[in-house]
C-alpha positions as CSV (number, residue, x, y, z in Angstrom):
1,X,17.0,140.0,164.2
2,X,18.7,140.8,167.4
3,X,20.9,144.0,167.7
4,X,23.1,143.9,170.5
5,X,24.1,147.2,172.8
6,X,27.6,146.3,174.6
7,X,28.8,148.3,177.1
8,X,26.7,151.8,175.6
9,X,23.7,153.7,176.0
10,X,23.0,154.3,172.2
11,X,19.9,151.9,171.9
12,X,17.7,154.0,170.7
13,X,19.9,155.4,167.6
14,X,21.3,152.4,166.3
15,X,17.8,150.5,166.5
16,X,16.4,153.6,164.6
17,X,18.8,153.2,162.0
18,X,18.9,149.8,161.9
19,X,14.7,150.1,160.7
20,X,15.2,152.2,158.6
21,X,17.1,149.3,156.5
22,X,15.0,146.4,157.9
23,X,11.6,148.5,158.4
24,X,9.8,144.8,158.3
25,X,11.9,142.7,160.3
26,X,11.1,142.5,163.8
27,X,14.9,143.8,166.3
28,X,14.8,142.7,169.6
29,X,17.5,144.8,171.5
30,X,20.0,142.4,173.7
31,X,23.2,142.7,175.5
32,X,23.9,139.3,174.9
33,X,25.0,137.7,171.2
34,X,22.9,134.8,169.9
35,X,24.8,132.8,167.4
36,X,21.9,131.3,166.0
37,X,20.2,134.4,164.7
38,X,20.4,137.3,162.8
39,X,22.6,139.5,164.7
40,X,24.0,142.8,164.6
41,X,26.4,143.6,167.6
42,X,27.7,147.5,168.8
43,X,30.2,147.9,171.2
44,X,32.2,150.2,173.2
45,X,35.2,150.5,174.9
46,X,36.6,153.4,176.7
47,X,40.6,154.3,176.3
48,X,42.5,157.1,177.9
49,X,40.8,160.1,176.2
50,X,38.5,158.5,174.1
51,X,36.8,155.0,173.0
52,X,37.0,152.3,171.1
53,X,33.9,151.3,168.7
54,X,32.6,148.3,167.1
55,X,29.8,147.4,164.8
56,X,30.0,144.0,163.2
57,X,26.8,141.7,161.5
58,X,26.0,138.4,160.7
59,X,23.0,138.9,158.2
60,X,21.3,137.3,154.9
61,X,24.1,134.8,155.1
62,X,26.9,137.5,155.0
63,X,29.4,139.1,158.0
64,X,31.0,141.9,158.3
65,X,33.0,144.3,160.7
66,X,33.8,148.2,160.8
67,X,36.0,149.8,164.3
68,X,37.2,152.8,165.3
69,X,39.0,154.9,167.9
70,X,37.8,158.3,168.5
71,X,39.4,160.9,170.6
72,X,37.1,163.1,172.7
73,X,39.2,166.2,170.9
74,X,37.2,165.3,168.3
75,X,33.8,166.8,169.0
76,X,32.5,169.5,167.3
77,X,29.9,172.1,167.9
78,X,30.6,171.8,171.6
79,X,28.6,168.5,171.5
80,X,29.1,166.1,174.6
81,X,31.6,163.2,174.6
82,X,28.6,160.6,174.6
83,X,27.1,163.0,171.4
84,X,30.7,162.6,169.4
85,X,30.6,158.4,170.3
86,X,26.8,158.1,169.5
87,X,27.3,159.8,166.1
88,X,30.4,157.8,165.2
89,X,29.2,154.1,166.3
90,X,25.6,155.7,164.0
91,X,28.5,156.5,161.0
92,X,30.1,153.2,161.2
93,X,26.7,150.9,161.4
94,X,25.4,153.1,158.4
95,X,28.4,151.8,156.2
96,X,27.6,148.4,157.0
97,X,24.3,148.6,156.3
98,X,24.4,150.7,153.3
99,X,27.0,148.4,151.7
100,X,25.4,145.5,152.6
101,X,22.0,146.5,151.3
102,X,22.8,148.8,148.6
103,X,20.5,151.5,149.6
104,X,21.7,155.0,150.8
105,X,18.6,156.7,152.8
106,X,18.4,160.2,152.1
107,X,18.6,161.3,155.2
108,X,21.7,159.5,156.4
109,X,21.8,158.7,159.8
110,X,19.2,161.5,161.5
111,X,16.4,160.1,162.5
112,X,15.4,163.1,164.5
113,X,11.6,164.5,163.9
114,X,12.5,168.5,163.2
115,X,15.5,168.9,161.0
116,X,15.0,172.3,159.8
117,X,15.2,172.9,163.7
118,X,18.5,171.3,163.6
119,X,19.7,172.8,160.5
120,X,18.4,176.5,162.0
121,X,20.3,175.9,165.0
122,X,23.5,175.4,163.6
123,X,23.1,178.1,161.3
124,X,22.3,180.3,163.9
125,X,25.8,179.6,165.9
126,X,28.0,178.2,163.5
127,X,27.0,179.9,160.3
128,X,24.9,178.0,157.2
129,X,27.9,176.9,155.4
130,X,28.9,175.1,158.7
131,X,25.8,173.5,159.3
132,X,25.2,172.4,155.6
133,X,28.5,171.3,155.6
134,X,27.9,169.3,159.0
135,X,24.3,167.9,157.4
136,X,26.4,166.4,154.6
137,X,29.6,165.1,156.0
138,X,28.7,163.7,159.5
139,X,25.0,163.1,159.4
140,X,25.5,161.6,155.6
141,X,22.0,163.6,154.5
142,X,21.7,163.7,150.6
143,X,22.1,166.9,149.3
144,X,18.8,167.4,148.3
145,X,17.1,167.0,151.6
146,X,19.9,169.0,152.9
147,X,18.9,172.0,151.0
148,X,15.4,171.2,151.9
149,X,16.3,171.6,155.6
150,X,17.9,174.7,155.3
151,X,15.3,176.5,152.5
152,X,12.6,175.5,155.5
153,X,14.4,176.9,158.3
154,X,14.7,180.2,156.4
155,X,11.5,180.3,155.5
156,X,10.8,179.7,159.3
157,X,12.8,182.3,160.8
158,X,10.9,185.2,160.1
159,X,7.7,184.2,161.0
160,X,9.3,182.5,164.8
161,X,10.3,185.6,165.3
162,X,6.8,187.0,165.6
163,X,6.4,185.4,168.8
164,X,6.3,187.0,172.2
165,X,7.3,186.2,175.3
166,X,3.4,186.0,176.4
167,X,2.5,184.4,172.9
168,X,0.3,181.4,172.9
169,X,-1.4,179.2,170.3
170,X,-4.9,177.1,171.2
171,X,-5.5,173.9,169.6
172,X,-9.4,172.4,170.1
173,X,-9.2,168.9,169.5
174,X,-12.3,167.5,167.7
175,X,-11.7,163.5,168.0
176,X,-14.3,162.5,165.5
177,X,-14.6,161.3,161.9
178,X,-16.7,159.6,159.2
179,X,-15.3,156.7,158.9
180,X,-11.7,155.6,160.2
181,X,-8.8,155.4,157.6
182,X,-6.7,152.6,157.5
183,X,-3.4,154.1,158.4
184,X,-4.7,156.5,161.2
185,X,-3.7,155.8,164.7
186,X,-5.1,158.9,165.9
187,X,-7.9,159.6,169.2
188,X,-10.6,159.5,166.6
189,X,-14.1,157.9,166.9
190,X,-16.3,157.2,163.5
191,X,-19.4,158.9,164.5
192,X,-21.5,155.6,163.6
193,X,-19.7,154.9,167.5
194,X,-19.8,158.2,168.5
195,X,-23.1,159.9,168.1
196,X,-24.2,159.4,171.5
197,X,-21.4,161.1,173.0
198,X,-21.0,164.7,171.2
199,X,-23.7,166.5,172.9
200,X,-21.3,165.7,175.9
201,X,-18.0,165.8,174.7
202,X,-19.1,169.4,172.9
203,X,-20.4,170.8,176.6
204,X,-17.7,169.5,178.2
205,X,-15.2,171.0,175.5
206,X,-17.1,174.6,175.8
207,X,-16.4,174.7,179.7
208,X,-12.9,173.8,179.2
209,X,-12.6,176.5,176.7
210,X,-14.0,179.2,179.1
211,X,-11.6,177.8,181.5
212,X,-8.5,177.8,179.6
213,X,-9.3,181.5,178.6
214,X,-9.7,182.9,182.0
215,X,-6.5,181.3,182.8
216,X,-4.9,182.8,180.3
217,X,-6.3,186.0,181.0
218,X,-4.6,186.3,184.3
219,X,-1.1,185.8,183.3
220,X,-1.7,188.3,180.3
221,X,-1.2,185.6,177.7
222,X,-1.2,186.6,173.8
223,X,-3.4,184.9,171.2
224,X,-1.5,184.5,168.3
225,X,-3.2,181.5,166.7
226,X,-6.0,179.0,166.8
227,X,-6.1,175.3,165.6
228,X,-9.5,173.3,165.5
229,X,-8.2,169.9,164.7
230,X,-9.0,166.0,164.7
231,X,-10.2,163.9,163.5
232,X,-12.4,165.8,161.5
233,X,-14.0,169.0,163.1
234,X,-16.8,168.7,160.4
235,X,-17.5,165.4,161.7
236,X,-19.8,167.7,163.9
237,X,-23.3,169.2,162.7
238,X,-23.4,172.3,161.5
239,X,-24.9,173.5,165.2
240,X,-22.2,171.1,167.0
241,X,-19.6,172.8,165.0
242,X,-21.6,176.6,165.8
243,X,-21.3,175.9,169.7
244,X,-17.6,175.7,169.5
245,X,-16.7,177.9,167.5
246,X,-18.9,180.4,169.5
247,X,-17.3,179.6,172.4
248,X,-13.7,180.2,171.2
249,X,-15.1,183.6,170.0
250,X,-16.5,184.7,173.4
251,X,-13.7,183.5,175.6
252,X,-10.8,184.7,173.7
253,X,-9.6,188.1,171.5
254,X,-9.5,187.2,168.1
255,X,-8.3,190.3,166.3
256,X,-7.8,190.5,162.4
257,X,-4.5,189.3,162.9
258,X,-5.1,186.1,164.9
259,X,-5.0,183.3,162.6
260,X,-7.7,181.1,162.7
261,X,-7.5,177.2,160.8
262,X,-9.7,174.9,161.0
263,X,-9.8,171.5,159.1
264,X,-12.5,170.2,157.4
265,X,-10.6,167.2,156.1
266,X,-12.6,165.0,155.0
267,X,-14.8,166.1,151.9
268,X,-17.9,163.9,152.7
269,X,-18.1,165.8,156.2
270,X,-18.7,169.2,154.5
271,X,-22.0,171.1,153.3
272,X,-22.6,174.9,152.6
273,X,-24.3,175.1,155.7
274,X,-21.4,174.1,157.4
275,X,-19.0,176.5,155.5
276,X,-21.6,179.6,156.5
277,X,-20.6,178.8,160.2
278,X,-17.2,178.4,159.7
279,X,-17.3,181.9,158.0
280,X,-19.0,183.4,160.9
281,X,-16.5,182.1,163.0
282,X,-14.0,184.2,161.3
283,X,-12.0,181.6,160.3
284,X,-8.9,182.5,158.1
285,X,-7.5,179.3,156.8
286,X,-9.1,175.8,156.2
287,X,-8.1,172.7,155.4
288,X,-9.6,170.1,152.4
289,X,-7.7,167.2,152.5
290,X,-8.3,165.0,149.6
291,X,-4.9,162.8,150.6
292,X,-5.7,161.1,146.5
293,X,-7.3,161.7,144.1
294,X,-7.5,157.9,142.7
295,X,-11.0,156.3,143.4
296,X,-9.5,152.9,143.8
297,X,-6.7,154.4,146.3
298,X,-9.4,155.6,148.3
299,X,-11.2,152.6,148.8
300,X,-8.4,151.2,149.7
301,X,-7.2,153.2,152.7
302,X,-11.1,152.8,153.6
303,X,-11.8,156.8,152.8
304,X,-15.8,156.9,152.2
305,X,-15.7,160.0,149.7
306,X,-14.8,160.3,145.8
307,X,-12.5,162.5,144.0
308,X,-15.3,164.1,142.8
309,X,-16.7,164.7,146.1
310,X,-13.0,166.3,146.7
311,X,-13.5,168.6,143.8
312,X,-17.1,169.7,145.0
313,X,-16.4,170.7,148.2
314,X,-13.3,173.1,146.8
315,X,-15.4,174.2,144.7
316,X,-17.9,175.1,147.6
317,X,-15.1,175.8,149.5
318,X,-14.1,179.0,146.7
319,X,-17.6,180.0,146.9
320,X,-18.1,180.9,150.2
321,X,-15.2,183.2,149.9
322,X,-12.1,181.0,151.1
323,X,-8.8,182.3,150.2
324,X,-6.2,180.1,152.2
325,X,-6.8,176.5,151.3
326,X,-4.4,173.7,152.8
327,X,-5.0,170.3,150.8
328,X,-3.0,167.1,152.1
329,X,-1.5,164.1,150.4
330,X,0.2,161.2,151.3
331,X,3.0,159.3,149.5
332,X,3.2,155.6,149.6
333,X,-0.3,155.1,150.1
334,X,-1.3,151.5,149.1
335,X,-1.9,150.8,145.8
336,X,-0.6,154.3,144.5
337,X,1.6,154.6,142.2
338,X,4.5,157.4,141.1
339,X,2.3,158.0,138.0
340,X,-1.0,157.7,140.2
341,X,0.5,160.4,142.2
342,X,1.5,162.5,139.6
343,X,-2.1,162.8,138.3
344,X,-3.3,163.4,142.4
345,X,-0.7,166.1,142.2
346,X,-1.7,168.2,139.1
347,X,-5.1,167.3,140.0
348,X,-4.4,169.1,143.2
349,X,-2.5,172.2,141.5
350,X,-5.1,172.5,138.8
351,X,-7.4,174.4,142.4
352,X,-4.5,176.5,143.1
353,X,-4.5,175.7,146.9
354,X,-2.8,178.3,149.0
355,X,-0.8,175.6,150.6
356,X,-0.2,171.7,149.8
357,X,1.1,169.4,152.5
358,X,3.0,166.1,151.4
359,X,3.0,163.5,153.8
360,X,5.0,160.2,154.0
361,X,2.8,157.2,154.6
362,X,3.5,156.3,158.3
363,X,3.1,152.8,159.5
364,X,1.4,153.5,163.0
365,X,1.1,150.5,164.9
366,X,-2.5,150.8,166.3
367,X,-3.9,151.4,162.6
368,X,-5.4,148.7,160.5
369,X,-2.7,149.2,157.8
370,X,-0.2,147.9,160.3
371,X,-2.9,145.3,162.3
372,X,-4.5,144.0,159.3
373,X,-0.5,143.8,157.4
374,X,-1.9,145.8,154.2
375,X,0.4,146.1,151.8
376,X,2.0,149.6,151.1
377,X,3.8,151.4,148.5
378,X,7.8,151.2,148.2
379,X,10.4,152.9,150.2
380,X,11.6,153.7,145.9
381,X,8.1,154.9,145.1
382,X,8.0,157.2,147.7
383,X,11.2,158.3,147.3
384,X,10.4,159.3,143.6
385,X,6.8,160.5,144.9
386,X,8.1,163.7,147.1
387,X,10.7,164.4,144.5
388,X,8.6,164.7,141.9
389,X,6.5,166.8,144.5
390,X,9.5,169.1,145.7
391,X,10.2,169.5,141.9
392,X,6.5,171.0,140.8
393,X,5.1,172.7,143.8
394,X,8.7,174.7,143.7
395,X,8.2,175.4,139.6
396,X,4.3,176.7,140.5
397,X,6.0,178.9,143.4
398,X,5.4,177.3,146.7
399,X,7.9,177.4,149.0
400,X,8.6,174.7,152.1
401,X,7.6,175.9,155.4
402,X,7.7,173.6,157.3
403,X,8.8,170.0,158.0
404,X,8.6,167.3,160.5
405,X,9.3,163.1,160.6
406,X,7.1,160.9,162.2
407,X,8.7,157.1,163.4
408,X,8.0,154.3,161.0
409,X,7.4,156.7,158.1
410,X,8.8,155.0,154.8
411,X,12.1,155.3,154.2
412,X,12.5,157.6,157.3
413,X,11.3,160.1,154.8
414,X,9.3,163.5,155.6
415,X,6.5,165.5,155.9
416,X,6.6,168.7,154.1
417,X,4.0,172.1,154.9
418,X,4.4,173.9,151.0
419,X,2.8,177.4,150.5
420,X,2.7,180.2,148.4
421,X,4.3,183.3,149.8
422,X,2.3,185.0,152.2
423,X,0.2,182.1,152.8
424,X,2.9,179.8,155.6
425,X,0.7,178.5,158.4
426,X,1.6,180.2,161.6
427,X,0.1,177.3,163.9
428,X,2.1,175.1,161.8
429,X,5.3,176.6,162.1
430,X,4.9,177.8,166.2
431,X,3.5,174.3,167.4
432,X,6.4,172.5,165.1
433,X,9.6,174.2,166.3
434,X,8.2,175.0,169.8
435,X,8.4,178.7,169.2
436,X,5.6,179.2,172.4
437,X,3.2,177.9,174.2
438,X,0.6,175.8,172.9
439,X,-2.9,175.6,175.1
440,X,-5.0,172.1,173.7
441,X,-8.4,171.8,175.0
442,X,-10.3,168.3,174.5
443,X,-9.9,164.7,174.3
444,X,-6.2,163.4,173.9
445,X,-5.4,167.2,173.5
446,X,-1.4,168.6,174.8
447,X,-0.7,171.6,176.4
448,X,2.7,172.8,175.9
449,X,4.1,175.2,178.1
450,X,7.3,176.7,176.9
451,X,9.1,179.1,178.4
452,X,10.6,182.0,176.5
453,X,14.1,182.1,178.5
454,X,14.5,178.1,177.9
455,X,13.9,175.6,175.4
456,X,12.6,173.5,178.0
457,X,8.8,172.1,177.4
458,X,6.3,171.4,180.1
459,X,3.3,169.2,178.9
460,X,0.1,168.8,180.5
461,X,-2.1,165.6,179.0
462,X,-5.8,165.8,178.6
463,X,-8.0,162.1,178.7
464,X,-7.1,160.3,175.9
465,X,-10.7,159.1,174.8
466,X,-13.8,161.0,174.4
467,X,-15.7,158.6,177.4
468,X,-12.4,159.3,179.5
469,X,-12.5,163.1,178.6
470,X,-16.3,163.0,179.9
471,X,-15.8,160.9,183.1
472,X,-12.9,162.7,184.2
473,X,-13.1,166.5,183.3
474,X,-12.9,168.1,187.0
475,X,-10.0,165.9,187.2
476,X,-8.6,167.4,184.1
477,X,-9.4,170.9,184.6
478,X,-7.9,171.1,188.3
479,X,-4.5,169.4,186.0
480,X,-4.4,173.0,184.1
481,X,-4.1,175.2,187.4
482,X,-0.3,174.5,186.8
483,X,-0.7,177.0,183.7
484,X,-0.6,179.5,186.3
485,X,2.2,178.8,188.7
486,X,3.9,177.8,185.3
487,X,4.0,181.3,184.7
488,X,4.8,182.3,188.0
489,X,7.9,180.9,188.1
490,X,8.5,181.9,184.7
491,X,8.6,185.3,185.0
492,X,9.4,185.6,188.6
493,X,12.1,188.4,189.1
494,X,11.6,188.9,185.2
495,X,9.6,192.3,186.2
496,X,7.4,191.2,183.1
């Protein structure tokens, strides 16, 4: 299928939308019509005070047409004249394709990655009824994900608003796992590959740690959270996992209020040895994440534990005293079913998890789901999948708290943080709506630097791969001096 951009800039919107009713079919973006191919052609022309749009298709045998002329008088929310034509050629190419096809994606034409940022932001200057209003009429999201925007950014608000403007987050990055899943992408390494490098990698980390603290220290910087991700940080051995988390401990000030997560994913990495060190770290909040609980889902995404194996290690997980559990699913697995993921579900509620966190299958290109052309669930299952999820974690008294969209998920659909009150991930909600700055430490790890009198970001990339991270770590740690002039410029003149 060819999509052609005439006489725009508004490529990467109209091919967004454009997946999300042909997530299959390969678009290669032109400014040229071919006759002989699928084709669907936007255009723009510019008039006195305005422009003239144009989306028309010749697709699955059928063609069709929509135009219109839009006045720049006609933008609201003090959006930009190339915001009001963007969203308008979106509108029209949305009718098409929605006519044509017969399905209407829930969330209309925003493709964007944080709604409840969106919705929050609106809110905050135009007023909720405004932004829900805008949500539903120009962005032509379904009322139900609309309300799902706007209960998240509530929830949200309060806990933003505990940030500083010398508040950080950490995140450790732990790029190993068991075994690799079939739709991960991520900077993970089985540890069948990766054995010989984690006496290393773990060194390495520690000094980066003790670096990243001490530059911290002298621009006064805040703790307010720490993240030990992956991968799977239980990947490690119970001493592996001891080193780090002793070195977070001795670098930085962990007071009772610092919140602490870390994720011990996968339930074949865990052992009560391994819990005892993560409750001497002072940990506050792990993460089990059992993604199904269907044996024969399992094998299929290439997940070398059981649902029984699940069940043990929450069960070992309660008796070492944990009281803020996160467990993960994902809709649209393949070979799960709506009823399949019903049972995962009440499976899942039956441990009484302090938070659940639906995801939406995405289709990542560099995982074997994608490479290998495994078949997945439909963009109808998944649909019905969250639904049903939204519609029993809210009647057992979770609320959302936080939500994001990755590219290529089905549908265009979302992933949804669910907790009980009193029990909303921090790191979750500070690292997803930007509230601070965010300093990562290890192998494809990102610092964020945010400033508090800008929504600008400033990101500063660590080595993608562990052998990368090892070969080039003076390289990397001389990168993170500009934490410090970062802040110098930040509050120079601020008298803070």
């Amino acid at each position: 299928m060819n999509l052609v951009i005439d006489n725009h800039t508004f490529q990467y919107e109209t091919e967004k939308l454009l997946r999300v009713f042909f997530p299959s079919t390969k678009i290669a973006v032109t400014d040229r019509r071919n006759d002989e191919a699928d084709c669907v052609v936007t255009s723009l022309r510019p008039l006195p005070g305005g422009a003239s749009l144009r989306v028309s298709y010749a697709l699955l045998g059928k063609t069709a047409e929509k135009a219109q002329d839009v006045s720049a008088a006609e933008c609201v929310f003090g959006e930009r004249e190339a915001d009001l034509y963007e969203r308008r050629m979106v509108q029209l190419l949305y009718d098409l394709l929605r006519a044509l096809t017969g399905y209407t994606p829930p969330w209309g034409i925003l493709t964007g990655v944080r709604p409840a940022k969106l919705m929050l932001t609106l809110s905050n200057r135009f007023g909720e009824e405004a932004a829900t209003g805008y949500f539903r009429t120009e962005l032509r999201v379904s009322a139900e994900k609309t309300a799902l925007a706007l209960s998240v950014a509530k929830t949200e608000t309060p806990i933003t608003l505990e940030s500083g403007p010398r508040s950080f987050s950490l995140y450790v990055s732990i790029p190993f796992c068991p075994s690799r899943c079939s739709y991960c992408s991520f900077v993970s390494h089985s540890n069948e590959q990766a054995k010989k490098l984690m006496p290393r990698y773990i060194d390495l980390l520690c000094r980066e740690l003790e670096a990243t603290a001490a530059l911290a220290k002298q621009r006064d910087l805040h703790l307010e959270t720490v993240y030990i991700g992956g991968g799977t940080p239980t990947a490690l051995s119970a001493e592996g996992l001891r080193t780090v988390t002793d070195a977070i401990r001795a670098n930085f000030e962990l007071t009772p209020q610092t919140e602490f997560t870390i994720e011990a994913g996968r339930p074949d990495s865990v052992s009560d040895e391994k819990f005892d060190v993560i409750t001497a770290a002072g940990a506050t909040r792990i993460s089990i994440n059992p993604q199904t609980f269907s044996d024969d889902v399992l094998r299929t995404i290439g997940r070398r534990h059981t649902s029984a194996q699940t069940e043990e290690a929450l069960r070992m997980a309660r008796r070492h005293g944990f009281c803020n559990i996160n467990m993960d699913l994902i809709a649209g697995l393949p070979t799960d079913t709506p009823a399949s993921f019903r049972q995962t579900l009440e499976k899942t509620l039956s441990f009484s998890p302090e938070n659940v966190t639906v995801h939406t299958l995405a289709h990542k290109r560099a995982s074997t789901l994608v490479t290998r052309q495994l078949e997945t669930g439909s963009v109808e299952a998944a649909e019905e999948m969250l639904s049903y999820a939204m519609r029993r974690l809210t009647e057992e008294g979770y609320r959302p708290y936080y939500m994001y969209r990755q590219s290529n998920c089905l549908g265009n659909l979302e992933n949804v943080g669910w907790a009980k009150p009193g029990y909303a991930c921090r790191y979750n909600i500070f690292m997803m709506e930007e509230t601070h700055t965010v300093l990562a430490v290890g192998a494809g790890a990102v610092t964020k630097l945010r400033s508090p009198f800008s929504v600008d970001l400033e990101r500063i990339f660590n080595h993608k791969y562990p052998y990368e991270y090892i070969d080039r770590f003076d390289e990397l740690i001389e990168r993170k001096g500009r934490i410090l002039t970062f802040y110098d410029e930040v509050f120079a003149g601020e008298g803070a």
